[in-house]
C-alpha positions as CSV (number, residue, x, y, z in Angstrom):
1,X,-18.8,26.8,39.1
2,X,-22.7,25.9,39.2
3,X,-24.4,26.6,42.4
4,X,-26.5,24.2,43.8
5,X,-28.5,25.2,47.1
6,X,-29.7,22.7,49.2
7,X,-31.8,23.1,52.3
8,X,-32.6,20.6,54.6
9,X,-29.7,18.1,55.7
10,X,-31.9,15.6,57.4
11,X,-31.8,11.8,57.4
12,X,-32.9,11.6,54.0
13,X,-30.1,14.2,52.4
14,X,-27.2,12.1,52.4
15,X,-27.3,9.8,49.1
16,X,-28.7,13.1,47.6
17,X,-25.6,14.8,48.3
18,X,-23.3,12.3,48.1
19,X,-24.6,12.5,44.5
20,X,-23.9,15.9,43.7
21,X,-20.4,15.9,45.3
22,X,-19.5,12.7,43.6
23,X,-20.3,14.5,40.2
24,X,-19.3,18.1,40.7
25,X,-15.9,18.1,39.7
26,X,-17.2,17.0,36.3
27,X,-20.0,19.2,36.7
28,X,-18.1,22.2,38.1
29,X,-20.9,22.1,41.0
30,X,-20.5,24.4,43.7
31,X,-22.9,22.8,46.6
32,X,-23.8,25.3,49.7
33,X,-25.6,22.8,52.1
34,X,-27.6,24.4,54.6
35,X,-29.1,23.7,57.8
36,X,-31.2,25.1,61.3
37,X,-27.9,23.0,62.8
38,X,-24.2,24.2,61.6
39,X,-23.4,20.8,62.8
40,X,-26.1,18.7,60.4
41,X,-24.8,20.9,57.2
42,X,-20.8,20.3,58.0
43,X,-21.8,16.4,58.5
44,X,-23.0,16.0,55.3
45,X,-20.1,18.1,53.6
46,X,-18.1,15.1,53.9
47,X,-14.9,17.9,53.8
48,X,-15.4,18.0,50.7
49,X,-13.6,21.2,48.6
50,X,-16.8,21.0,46.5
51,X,-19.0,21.5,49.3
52,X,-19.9,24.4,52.0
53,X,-22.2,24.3,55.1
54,X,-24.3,27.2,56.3
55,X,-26.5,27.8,59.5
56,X,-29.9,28.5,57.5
57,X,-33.6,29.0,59.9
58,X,-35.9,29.4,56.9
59,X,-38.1,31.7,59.0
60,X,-35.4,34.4,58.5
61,X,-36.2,36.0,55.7
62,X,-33.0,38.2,55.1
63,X,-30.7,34.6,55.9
64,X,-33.3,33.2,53.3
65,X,-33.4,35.2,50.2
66,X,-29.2,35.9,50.7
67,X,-28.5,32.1,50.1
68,X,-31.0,31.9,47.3
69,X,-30.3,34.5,45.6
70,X,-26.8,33.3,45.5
71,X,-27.3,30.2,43.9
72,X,-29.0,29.1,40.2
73,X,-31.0,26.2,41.1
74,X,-32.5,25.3,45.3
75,X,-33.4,22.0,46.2
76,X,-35.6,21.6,49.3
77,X,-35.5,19.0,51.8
78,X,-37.4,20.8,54.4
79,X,-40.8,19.3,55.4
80,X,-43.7,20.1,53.0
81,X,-45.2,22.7,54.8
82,X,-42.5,25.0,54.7
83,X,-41.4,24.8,50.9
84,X,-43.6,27.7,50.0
85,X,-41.8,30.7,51.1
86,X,-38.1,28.9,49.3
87,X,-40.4,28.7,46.2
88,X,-41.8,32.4,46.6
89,X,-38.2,33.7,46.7
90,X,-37.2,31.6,43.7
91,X,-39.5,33.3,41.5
92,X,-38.5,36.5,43.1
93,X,-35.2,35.7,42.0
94,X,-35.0,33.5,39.1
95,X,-34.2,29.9,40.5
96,X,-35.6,27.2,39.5
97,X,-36.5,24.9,42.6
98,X,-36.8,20.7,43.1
99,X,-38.5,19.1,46.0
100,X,-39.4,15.6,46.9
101,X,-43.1,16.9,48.4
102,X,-46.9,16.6,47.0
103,X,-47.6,19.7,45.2
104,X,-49.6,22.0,47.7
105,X,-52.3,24.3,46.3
106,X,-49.7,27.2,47.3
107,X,-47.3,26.0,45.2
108,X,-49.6,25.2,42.4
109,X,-50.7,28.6,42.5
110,X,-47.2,29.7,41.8
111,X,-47.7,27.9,38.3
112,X,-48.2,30.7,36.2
113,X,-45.3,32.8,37.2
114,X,-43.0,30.1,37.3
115,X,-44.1,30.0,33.6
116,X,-44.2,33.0,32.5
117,X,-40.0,33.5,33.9
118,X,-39.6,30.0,32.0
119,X,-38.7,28.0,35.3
120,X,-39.0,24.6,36.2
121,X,-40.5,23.5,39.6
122,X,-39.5,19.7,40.0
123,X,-42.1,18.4,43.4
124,X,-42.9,14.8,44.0
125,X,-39.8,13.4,42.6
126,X,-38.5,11.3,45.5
127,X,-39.8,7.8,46.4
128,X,-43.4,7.9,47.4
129,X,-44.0,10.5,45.5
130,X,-41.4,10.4,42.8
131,X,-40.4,7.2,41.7
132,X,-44.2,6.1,41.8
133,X,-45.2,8.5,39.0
134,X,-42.1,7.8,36.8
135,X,-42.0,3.8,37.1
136,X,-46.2,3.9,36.5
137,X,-46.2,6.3,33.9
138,X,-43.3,4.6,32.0
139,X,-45.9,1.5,31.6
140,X,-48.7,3.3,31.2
141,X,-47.4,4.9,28.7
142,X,-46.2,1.7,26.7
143,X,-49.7,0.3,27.3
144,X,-51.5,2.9,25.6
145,X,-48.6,3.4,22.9
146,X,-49.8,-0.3,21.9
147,X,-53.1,0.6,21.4
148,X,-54.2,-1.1,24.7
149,X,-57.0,0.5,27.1
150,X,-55.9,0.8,31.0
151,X,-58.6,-0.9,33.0
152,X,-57.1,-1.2,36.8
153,X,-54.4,0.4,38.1
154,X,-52.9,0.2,41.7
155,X,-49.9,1.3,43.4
156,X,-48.5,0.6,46.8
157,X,-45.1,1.2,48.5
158,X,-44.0,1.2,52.2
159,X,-40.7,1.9,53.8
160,X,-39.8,-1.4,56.0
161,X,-37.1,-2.9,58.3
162,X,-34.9,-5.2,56.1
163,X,-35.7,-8.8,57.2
164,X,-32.3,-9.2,59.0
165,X,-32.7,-6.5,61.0
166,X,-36.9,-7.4,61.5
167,X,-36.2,-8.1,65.3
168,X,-39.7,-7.3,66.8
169,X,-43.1,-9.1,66.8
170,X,-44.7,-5.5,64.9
171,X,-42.1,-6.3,61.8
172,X,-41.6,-3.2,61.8
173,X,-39.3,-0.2,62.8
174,X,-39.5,3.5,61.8
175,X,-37.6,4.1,58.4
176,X,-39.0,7.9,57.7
177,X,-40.7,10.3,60.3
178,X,-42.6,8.8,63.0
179,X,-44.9,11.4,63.6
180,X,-46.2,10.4,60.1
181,X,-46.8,7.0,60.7
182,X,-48.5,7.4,63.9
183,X,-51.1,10.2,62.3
184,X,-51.5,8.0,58.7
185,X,-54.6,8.0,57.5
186,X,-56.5,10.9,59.6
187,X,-58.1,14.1,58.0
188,X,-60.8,12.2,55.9
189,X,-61.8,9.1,54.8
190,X,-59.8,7.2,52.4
191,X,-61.3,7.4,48.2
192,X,-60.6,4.9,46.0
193,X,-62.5,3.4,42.9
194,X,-63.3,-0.4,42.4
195,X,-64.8,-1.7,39.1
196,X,-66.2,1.4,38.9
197,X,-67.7,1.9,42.3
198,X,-66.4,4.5,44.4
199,X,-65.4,3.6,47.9
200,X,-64.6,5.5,50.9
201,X,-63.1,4.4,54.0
202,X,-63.1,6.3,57.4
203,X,-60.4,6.4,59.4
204,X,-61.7,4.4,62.2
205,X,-62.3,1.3,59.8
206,X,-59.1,2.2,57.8
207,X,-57.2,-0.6,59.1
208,X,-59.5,-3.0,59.0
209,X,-59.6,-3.4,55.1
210,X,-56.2,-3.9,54.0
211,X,-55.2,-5.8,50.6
212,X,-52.6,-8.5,49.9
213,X,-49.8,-9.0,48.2
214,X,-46.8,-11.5,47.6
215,X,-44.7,-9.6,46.0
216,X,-41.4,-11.4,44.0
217,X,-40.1,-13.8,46.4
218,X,-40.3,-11.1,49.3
219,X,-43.2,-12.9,51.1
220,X,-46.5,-11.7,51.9
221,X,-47.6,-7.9,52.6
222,X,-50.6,-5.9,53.3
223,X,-51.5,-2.4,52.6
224,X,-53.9,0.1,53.3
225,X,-55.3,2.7,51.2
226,X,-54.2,5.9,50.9
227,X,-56.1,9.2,51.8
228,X,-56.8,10.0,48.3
229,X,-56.2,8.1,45.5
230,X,-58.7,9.2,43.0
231,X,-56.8,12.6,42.0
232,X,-54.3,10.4,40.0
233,X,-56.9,9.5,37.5
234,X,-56.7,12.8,36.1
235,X,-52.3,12.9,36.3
236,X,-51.9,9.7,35.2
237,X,-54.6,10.7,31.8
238,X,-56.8,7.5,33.4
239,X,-60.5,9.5,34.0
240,X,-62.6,6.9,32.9
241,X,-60.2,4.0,34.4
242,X,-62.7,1.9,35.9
243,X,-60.4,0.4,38.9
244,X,-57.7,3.4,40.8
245,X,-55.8,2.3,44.1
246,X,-52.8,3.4,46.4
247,X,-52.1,1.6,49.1
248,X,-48.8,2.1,51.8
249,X,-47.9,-1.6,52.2
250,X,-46.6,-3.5,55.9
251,X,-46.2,-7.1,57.0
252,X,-48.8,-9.0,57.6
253,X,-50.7,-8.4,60.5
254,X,-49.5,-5.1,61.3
255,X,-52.7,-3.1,60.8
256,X,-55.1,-5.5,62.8
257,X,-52.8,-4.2,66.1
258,X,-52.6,-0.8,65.0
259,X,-56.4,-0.6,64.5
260,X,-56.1,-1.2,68.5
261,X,-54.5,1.9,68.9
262,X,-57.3,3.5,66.7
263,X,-60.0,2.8,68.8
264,X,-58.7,3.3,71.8
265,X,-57.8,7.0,70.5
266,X,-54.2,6.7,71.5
267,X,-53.5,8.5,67.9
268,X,-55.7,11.2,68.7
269,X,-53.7,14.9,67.7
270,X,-56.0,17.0,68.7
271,X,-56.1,17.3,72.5
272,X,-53.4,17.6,75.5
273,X,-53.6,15.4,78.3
274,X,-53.1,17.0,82.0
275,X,-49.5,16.4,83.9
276,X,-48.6,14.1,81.1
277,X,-45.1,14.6,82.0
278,X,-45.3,12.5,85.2
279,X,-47.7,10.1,83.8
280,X,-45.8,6.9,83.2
281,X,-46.7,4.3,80.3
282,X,-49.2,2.1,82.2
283,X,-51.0,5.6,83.2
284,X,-51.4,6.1,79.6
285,X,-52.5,3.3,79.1
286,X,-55.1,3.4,81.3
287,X,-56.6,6.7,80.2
288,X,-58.6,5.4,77.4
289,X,-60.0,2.3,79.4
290,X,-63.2,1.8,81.9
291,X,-62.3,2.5,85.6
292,X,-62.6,-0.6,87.7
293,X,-61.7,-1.1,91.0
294,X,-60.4,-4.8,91.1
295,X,-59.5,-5.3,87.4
296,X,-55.9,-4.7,86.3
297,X,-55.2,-2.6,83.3
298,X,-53.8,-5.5,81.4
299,X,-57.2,-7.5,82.1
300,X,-59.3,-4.5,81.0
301,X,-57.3,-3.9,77.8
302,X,-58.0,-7.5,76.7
303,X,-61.2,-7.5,77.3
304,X,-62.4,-4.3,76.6
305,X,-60.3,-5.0,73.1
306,X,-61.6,-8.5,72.5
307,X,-58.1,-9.9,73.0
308,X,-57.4,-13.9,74.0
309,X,-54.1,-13.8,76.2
310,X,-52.7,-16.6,73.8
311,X,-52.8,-14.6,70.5
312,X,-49.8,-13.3,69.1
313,X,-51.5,-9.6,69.1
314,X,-51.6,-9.8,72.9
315,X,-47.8,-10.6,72.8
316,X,-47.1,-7.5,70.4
317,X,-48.6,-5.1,72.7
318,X,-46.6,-6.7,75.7
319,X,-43.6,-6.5,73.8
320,X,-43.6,-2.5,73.9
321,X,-43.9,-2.2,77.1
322,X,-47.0,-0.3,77.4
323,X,-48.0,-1.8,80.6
324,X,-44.8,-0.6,82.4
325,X,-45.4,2.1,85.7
326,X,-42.0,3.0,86.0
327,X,-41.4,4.5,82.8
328,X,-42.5,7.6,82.4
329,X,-43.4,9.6,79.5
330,X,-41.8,12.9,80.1
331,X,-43.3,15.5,78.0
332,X,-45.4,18.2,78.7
333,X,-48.8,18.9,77.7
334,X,-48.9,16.1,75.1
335,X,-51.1,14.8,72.8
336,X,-52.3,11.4,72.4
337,X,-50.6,11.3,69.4
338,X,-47.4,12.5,70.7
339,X,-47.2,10.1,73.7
340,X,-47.5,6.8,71.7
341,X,-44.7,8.0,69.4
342,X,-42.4,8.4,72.3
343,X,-43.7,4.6,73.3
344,X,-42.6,3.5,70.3
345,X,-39.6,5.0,69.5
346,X,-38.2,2.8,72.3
347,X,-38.7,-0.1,70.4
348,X,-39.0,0.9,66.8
349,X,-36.3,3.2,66.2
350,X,-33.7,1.4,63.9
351,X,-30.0,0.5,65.8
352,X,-26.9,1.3,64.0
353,X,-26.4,-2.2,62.5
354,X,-29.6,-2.1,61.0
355,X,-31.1,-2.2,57.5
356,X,-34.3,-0.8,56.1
357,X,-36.2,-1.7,53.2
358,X,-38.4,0.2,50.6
359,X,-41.3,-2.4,48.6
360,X,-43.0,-0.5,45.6
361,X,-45.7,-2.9,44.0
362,X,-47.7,-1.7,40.9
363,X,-50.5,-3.9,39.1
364,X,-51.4,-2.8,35.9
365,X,-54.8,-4.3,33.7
366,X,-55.4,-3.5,30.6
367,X,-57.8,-4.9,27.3
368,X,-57.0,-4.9,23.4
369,X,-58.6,-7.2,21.2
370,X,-57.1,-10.1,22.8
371,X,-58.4,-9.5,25.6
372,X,-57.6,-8.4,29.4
373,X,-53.8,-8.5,30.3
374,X,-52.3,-7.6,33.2
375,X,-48.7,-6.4,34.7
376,X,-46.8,-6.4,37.9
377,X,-43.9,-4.2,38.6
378,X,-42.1,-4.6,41.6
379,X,-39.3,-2.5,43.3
380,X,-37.6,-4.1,46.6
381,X,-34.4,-1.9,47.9
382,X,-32.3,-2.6,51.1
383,X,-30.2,0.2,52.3
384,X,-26.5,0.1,53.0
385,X,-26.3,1.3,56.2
386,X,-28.0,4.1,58.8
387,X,-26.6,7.0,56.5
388,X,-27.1,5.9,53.4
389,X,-30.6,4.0,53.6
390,X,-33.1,2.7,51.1
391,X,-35.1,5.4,52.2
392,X,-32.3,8.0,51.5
393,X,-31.2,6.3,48.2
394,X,-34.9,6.4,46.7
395,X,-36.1,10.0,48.2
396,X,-32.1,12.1,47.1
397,X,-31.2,10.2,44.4
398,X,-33.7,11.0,42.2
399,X,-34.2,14.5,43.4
400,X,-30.2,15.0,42.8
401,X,-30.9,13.3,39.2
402,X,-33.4,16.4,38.5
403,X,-31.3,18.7,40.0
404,X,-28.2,18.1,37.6
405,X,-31.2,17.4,34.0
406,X,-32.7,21.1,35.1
407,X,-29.0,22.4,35.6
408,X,-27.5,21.2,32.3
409,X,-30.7,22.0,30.0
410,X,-32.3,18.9,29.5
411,X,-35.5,18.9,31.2
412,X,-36.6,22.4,30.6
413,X,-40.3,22.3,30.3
414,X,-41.8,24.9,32.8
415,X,-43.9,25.1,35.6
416,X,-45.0,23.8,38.6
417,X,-45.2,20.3,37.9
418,X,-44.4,16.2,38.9
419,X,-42.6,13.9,37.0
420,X,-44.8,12.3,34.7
421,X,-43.4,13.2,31.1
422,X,-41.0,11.0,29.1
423,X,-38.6,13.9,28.9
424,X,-38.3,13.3,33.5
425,X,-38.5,9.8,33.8
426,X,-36.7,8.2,31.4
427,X,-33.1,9.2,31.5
428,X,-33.9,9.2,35.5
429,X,-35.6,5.8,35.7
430,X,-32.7,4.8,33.2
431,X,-29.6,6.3,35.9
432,X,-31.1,4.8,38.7
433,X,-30.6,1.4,37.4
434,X,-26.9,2.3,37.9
435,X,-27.6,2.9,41.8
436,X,-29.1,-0.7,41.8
437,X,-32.7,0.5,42.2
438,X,-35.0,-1.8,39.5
439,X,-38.2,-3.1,38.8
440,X,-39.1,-6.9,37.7
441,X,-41.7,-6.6,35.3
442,X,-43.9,-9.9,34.6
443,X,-47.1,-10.5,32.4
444,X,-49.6,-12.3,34.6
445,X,-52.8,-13.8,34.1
446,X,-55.7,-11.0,34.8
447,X,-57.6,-10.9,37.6
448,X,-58.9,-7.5,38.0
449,X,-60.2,-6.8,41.5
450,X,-61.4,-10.3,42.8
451,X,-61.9,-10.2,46.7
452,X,-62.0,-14.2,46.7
453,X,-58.4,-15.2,45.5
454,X,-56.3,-11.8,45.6
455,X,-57.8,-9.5,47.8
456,X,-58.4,-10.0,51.4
C-alpha cells in the first residue's frame, strides 16, 4: 500500500478525501488522516478500512517528522502559515508535498533542494489559487499556440451562498474562513494594470471601485481587486500584457455596505478594545461614532455615514443586529476585527440546509491579423451539501487529483512550483469535468477595458 499523509481535516478536507478513499482500493492507497482533534480526523475516515485517523499538533516536532517520515507523499490542509515546517521535514525525508496555498517566499526558498532530491512541491492547486491558473493557462496557452498576442487578461472568483439558500439582504453568507473575509484587502494597496497604466488602490477606497459582471445566466456581480495582481504577468508569460486584473467577485451591492464598516474602522486588526467582553453590540457600535448627548446611536450612524433611513443599505445594517444592547460580544481583549466577525457570524454562518456557490469569471483579449478578439470563461459550482460544498469540491478535488498524478509518476517535474504547465492542468482540468466542475467558453465581441458600457 501507497501512503498518503494528510494534515489538516477542516471544512474543506472532505471531497479531498472522499477522493482518495473512493480510489484507493484501485490505487492500493493507505490514507493516515491527521488532525489537532482525534475527533475531526476519525470524522472524515468515513470507517473506512483504507483510512486511519491520528491526533497530529504540527508544533510537535517529534509527532511531526514520525507521521512524515512514515508516508511517500504529504498533503497539507493546514492554514498557509504553517506549511513551512511540513515542507522542511519533507526534504529532510524525501516526500514530496501538495498544498492548496500561495507559494510563500519560505517555501520558494526551498526550491533548490526540492530540486536537487528530484521532488515535486504542488502549492496553489485548489480553487482560488488552483483552478485559476490551470483553466487560464489552458486558454492562454491555445491563444498564443494560434499565433495570437494576449492583450487583457482578468480573472475573478468568489465563494457565494447558492441563490436558494441567499436568505439575507448582504446576499451573502460565509463559505471559507471568516476571519479572511473580514481582513480582505488590508496590508497595501491593491496593483493592477489598465491599458497599460498602472493603478493602485488603497484599502480605504478599495471598495468603492468594484467592476461588473453578468456572468452566464447567473445575474449580475461585482468584484473587487485583489491585493496584487501584477505578479501573474510574469507566471502566466504576459510581461508586456498591456491590461492584468484579479478581482474576488460578490452580489451587487455588497461592497458599498462593507466600505461602511471600512471607515468606521470596525475591521481594524491591529488594536484591542478595553472590557470588550461586557461590551454588547450597540456598545460597539458606538465606539467608532461622535459622542452626543441627545442623539441615538442609530441617528448618528446615518448621519455621520450619509445614510437615508429609506435605502436598502440602512435595512442591511439593521438586519444584523448591530444596534442591539442586549447582546453582548463576549470575548476578551478583542480587536475591531475580531468583534465584527462574531457580529456576523450570527447572521452569515451557513444552516445545515444550505448551499454555497463558487463563480470563477475569466476575460481573455487578444489581436492577430484580424484583429482584437476576446473570450469569456465561466465556472458556476453549487455544493451538495454542508460537507461536501462547492468550496470543498473545488479546493480537495484538485489537490487529491495532484496527489494521485505525483504518486503514480505522471507529473514529475521538480520543484517548488504552481500549476501552470500542460503536463498539471490538463489531465486535471480534464477529471474534473467528471466531478461536474466546467467552464462555458464563448467568443465575444472585444471590448477591452471600457468604463462606459462594462465597467462600473
Amino acid at each position: 500500500m501507497r501512503k498518503i499523509l494528510i494534515i489538516g481535516a477542516g471544512r474543506s478536507s472532505s471531497s479531498l478525501i472522499k477522493y482518495l478513499l473512493d480510489k484507493s482500493s484501485e490505487e492500493k492507497l493507505h490514507i493516515t488522516i491527521a488532525d489537532v482533534f482525534l475527533q475531526h480526523a476519525k470524522d472524515k475516515t468515513n470507517n473506512h478500512p483504507n483510512a486511519f485517523a491520528i491526533e497530529l499538533d504540527v508544533f510537535d516536532e517529534k509527532q511531526r517528522k514520525e507521521a512524515i517520515k512514515n508516508a511517500d507523499i504529504v498533503i497539507s490542509m493546514l492554514p498557509a502559515h504553517l506549511h513551512i515546517e511540513v515542507a522542511k521535514n519533507c526534504v529532510e525525508f524525501n516526500k514530496h508535498l501538495v498544498t492548496a496555498s500561495y507559494i510563500s517566499k519560505e517555501m520558494k526558498a526551498l526550491d533548490k533542494e526540492v530540486k536537487n532530491k528530484g521532488l515535486v512541491f504542488m502549492n496553489e492547486i485548489g480553487l482560488d489559487p488552483g483552478i485559476d491558473h490551470m483553466s487560464a493557462m489552458q486558454i492562454i496557452d491555445r491563444i498564443r499556440e494560434n499565433g495570437s498576442k494576449m492583450i487583457l487578461f482578468e480573472s475573478f472568483c468568489g465563494g457565494l451562498v447558492a441563490p436558494e439558500s441567499d436568505t439575507n439582504l448582504w446576499n451573502y453568507k460565509f463559505t471559507w474562513n471568516p476571519r479572511n473575509v473580514v481582513l480582505a484587502g488590508q496590508g497595501g494597496a491593491s496593483m493592477f494594470i489598465q491599458e497599460g497604466t498602472y493603478k493602485y488602490i488603497p484599502y480605504h477606497k478599495l471598495f468603492r471601485r468594484t467592476e461588473f459582471l453578468t456572468i452566464n445566466g447567473s445575474g449580475k456581480f461585482e468584484a473587487y481587486a485583489n491585493r496584487d495582481s501584477l505578479k501573474y504577468r510574469s507566471i502566466y508569460g504576459l510581461d508586456d500584457i498591456p491590461t492584468m486584473y484579479r478581482g474576488t467577485i460578490r452580489k451587487v451591492g455588497f461592497s458599498r455596505a462593507w466600505n461602511v464598516f471600512v471607515q468606521l474602522g470596525m475591521t481594524d486588526d491591529t488594536y484591542t478594545i478595553e472590557d470588550s467582553e461586557n461590551m454588547s453590540y450597540r456598545d460597539f457600535t458606538n465606539l467608532f461614532l461622535a459622542y452626543s448627548p441627545s442623539d441615538s446611536v442609530e441617528l448618528k450612524f446615518r448621519s455621520y455615514l450619509k445614510i437615508d433611513q429609506d435605502d436598502v443599505m440602512w435595512d442591511k445594517f439593521v438586519e444584523l443586529d448591530i444596534f442591539n444592547p442586549n447582546k453582548k460580544v463576549g470575548l476578551k481583549n478583542a480587536t475591531p476585527a475580531q468583534i465584527l466577525q462574531k457580529i456576523l457570524m450570527d447572521s452569515w454562518t451557513l444552516q445545515p440546509e444550505d448551499k454555497d456557490m463558487i463563480v470563477m469569471h475569466h476575460i481573455f483579449g487578444y489581436q492577430n491579423e484580424s484583429g482584437k478578439h476576446q473570450i469569456e470563461s465561466s465556472m458556476v459550482i453549487k455544493g451538495d451539501d454542508q460537507t461536501y460544498t462547492a468550496m470543498a469540491k473545488t479546493v480537495g478535488l484538485p489537490v487529491a487529483m495532484a496527489t494521485l498524478r505525483i504518486l503514480n509518476g505522471d507529473i514529475t517535474t521538480p520543484g517548488v512550483q504552481l500549476p501552470i504547465t500542460k503536463e498539471v492542468y490538463e489531465p486535471i482540468l480534464k477529471e474534473l469535468e467528471d466531478y461536474g466542475i466546467t467552464f462555458v467558453e464563448k467568443e465575444v465581441p472585444y471590448l477591452g477595458y471600457n468604463p462606459e458600457s462594462v465597467k462600473g
